[in-house]
C-alpha positions, -999 to 999 in steps of 0.1 A, spaced: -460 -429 -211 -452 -438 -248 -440 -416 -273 -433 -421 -311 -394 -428 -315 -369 -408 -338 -370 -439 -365 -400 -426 -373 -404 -396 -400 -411 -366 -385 -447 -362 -401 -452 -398 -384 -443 -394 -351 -463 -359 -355 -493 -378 -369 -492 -406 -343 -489 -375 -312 -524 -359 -326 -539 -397 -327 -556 -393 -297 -591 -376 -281 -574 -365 -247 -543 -346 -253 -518 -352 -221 -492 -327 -212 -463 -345 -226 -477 -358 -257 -487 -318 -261 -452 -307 -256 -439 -332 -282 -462 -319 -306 -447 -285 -300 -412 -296 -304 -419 -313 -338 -435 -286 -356 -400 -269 -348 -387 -290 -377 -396 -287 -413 -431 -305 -417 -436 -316 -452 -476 -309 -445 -491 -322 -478 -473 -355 -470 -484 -351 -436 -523 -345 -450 -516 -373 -471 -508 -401 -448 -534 -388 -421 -557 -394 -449 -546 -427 -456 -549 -440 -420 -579 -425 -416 -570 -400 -389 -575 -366 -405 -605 -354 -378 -582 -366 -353 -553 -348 -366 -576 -314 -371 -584 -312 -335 -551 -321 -322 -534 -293 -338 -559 -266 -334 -561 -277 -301 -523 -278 -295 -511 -248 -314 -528 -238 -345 -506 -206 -349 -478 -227 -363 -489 -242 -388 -498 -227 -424 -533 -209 -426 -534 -227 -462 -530 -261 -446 -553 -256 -415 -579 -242 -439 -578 -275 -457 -582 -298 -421 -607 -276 -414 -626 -279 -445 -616 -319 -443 -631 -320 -411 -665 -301 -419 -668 -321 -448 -662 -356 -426 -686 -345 -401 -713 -338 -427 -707 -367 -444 -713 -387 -412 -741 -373 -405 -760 -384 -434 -746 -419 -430 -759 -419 -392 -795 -406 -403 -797 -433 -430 -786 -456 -407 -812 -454 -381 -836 -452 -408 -826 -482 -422 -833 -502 -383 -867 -485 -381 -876 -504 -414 -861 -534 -400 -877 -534 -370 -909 -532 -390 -900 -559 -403 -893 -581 -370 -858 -583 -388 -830 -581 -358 -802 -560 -372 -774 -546 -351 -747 -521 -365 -707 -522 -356 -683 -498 -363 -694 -466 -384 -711 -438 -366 -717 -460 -340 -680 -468 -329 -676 -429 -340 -707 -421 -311 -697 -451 -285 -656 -443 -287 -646 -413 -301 -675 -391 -283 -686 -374 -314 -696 -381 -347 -672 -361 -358 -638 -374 -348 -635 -408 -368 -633 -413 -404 -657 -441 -422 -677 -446 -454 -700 -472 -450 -726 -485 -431 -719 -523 -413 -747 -544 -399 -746 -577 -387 -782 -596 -389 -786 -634 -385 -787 -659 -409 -824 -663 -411 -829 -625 -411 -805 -627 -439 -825 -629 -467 -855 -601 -457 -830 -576 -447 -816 -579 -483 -851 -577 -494 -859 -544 -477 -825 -528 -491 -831 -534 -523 -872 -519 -520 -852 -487 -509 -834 -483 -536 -802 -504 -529 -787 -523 -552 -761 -548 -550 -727 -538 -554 -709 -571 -560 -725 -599 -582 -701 -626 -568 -721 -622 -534 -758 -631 -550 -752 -656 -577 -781 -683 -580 -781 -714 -561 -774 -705 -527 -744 -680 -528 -760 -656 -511 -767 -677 -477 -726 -685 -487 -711 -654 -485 -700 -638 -455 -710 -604 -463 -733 -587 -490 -728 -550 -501 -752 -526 -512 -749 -493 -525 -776 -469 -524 -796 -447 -553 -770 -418 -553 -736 -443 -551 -728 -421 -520 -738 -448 -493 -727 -484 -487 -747 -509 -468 -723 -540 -459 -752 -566 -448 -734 -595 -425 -746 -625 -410 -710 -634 -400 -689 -613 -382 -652 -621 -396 -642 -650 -426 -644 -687 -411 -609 -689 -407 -607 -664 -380 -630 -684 -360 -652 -659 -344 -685 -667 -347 -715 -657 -325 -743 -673 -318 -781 -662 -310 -773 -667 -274 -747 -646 -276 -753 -615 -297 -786 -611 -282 -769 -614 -249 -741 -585 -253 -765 -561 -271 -764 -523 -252 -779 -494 -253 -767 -462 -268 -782 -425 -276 -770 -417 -312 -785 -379 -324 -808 -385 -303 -823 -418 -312 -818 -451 -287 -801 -478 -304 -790 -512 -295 -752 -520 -303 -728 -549 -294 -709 -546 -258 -676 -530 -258 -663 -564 -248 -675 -581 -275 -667 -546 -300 -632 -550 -284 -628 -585 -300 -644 -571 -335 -619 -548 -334 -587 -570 -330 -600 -594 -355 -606 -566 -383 -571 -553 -377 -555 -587 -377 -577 -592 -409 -555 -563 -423 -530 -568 -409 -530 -535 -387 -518 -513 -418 -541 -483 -409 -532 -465 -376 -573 -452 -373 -577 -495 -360 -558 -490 -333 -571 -456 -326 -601 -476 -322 -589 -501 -299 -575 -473 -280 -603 -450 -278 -627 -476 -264 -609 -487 -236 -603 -448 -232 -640 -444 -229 -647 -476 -211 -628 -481 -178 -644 -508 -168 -646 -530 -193 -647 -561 -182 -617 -579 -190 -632 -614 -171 -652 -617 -200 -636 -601 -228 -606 -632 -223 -640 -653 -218 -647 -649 -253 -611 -646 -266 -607 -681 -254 -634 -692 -263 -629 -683 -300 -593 -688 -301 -588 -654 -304 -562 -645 -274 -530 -637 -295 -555 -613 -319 -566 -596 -284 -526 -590 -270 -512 -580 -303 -539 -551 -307 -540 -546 -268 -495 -544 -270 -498 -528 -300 -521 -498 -293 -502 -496 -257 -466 -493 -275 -475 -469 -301 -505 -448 -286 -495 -453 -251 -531 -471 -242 -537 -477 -206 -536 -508 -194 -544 -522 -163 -508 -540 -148 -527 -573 -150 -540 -572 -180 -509 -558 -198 -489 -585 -178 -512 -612 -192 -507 -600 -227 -466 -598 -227 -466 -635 -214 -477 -641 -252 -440 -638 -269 -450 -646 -303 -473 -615 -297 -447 -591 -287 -427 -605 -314 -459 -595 -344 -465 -561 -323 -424 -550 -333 -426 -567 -368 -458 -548 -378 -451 -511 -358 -414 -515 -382 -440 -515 -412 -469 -494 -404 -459 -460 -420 -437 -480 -449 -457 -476 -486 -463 -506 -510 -475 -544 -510 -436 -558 -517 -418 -543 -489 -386 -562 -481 -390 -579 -447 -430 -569 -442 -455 -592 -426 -465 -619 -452 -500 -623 -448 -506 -664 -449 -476 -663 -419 -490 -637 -399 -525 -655 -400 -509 -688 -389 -492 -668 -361 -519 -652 -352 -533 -684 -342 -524 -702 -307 -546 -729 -308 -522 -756 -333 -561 -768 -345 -567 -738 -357 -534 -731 -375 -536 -768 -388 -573 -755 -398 -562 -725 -417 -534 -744 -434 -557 -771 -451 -582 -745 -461 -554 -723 -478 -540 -752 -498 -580 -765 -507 -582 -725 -516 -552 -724 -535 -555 -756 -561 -577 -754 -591 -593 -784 -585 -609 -775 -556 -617 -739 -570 -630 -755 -606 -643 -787 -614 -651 -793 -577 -667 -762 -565 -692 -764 -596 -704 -802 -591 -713 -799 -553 -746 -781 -542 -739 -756 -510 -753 -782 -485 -727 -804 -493 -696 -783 -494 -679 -799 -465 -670 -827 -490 -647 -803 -505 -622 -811 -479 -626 -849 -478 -625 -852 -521 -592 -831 -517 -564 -859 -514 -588 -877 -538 -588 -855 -565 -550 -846 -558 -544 -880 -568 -568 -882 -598 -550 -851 -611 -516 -859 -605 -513 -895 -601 -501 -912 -572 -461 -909 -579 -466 -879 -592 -439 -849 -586 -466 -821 -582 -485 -838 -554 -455 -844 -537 -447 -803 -539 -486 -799 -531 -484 -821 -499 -449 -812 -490 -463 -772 -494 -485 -782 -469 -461 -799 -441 -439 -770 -444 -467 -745 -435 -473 -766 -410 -439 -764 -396 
């Protein structure tokens, strides 16, 4: 059994006890004990806000022992919590709207997170924060499901994403914002950014689709196994700064038993994503007290770089601010993240490419989208036309490079 330590505030450790759908006996009887402290509760409201836990927070309490905490406080969860739940609601309806016009449309779309994380994990619409709508569609699908946004009223809410000349087959993901600026559409024909690796193909998706009843309706939604991996990649993405992400992670191996761990490492090896899987599978287990089976826990703490990430970013989770002395520098974390050295070698060329104007100016305007690829081979060569051969800035540009490599 874990429980949050003493370094924590006492509003933390108090958030991180009501972080859960089943309350156990001794995660009940901490709660009880910190609420005999003084709670500052609109810092408490605050952060639970922040990590997207309020529902979660709500229920805990006025499941635990509502009487001891301030009727003007628990009338403002409760009011939070009404207001979530209705909120939802409307997303889910649109949502399954939006797949019966697909479908119309022999367009294959299949939604991730959002209600149907909220439905799959959590149990109820109710108990998990979101505000947008994610669907992943494929590449050739790509283009009509804009389409059929946008003759409902959508519009686009980034112009980056649909510049002429082939950006929109380019970007990852496109948002769209509906008629009344009160629901977002994120549109995705890739799951995470290239440099995360994780990239299904039609085999695959189609493969690990399931059903699910969501009010009501049946609707097809990727595996837990293959969630699971979504999952760890999103919080890696960020980091793991938000404590809902690894509510998430927890709460659907809460509700699914059984997954089966034989092919959730399947994939993970496959897309080089095995460290992303033990630092959310360590991390939930350390802070949430996730179960996990002796195996697979086992198989995860053989990973010490792992362990090492889980303690660096549970020391930074509840701390405020982008320059926090000692925090997880994102470019490092990303490397480490990475056990495959191809990969980190990978992610290193493509962050010094991303970095120098050359690539992001003169280059990326001469070369059409079919012929990006070349970006990476003209990189040394333009280096060189820029800088000259003897020149002291390619020698700190290459020598940048080396020492991320190191």
């Amino acid at each position: 059994m874990s429980l949050p330590n003493e370094r924590m505030g006492v509003e933390q450790q108090l958030l991180v006890c009501c972080a859960r759908i089943c309350m156990d006996s001794a995660h009940a009887e901490r709660i009880r004990l910190l609420l005999q402290q003084t709670i500052n509760w609109p810092f408490l409201l605050q952060i639970a806000h922040y990590h997207g836990v309020m529902p979660l927070l709500y229920r805990s309490l006025q499941a635990t022992c509502p009487e001891e905490i301030p009727p003007a406080t628990l009338d403002k969860l409760r009011d939070s919590f009404r207001t979530n739940l209705v909120r939802n609601e409307i997303l889910a309806r649109e949502l399954l709207t939006l797949l019966d016009l697909f479908r119309a449309q022999g367009i294959s779309a299949i939604p991730f997170k959002g209600p149907t994380l909220a439905t799959s994990a959590y149990g109820h619409l109710s108990l998990r924060q979101f505000g947008d709508l994610d669907l992943f569609v494929p590449k050739c699908d790509l283009l009509r499901a804009c389409e059929v946004l946008v003759s409902q009223g959508y519009r686009v809410n980034d112009q980056v994403h649909h510049r002429p000349g082939g950006d929109l087959l380019r970007a990852k993901y496109h948002p769209f914002v509906g008629q009344d600026g009160l629901v977002r559409v994120d549109v995705q024909w890739m799951i995470a950014d290239s440099q995360f690796s994780f990239h299904l193909d039609h085999e695959d998706w189609r493969a690990s689709l399931v059903p699910i009843s969501m009010t009501g309706m049946s609707i097809f939604i990727f595996s837990p196994e293959v969630v699971l991996l979504i999952l760890c990649v999103h919080g890696s993405k960020h980091l793991w700064t938000k404590l809902q992400w690894l509510c998430d992670v927890a709460e659907l191996l809460r509700a699914y038993p059984k997954l089966d761990w034989e092919r959730v490492n399947a994939y993970a090896r496959r897309f080089g994503s095995q460290r992303m899987l033990a630092v959310a599978g360590l991390f939930a287990h350390d802070l949430l007290g996730t179960t996990l089976s002796t195996d697979v826990l086992e198989r995860m703490k053989q990973d010490k770089v792992a362990q090492l990430l889980v303690g660096q970013l549970r020391s930074q989770l509840f701390m405020a601010g982008d320059t926090i002395p000692g925090a997880v520098e994102p470019s490092f974390f990303y490397l480490q993240m990475r056990e495959r050295w191809r990969n980190q070698a990978r992610y290193v060329f493509r962050l010094c490419v991303a970095r120098d104007p050359i690539i992001t100016g003169r280059a990326s305007r001469s070369l059409p989208v079919s012929l990006t690829f070349l970006y990476y081979l003209l990189w040394p060569i333009l280096l060189i036309g820029k800088y000259g051969l003897r020149s002291q800035k390619l020698k700190i540009t290459i020598s940048q490079w080396l020492e991320r490599m190191g």
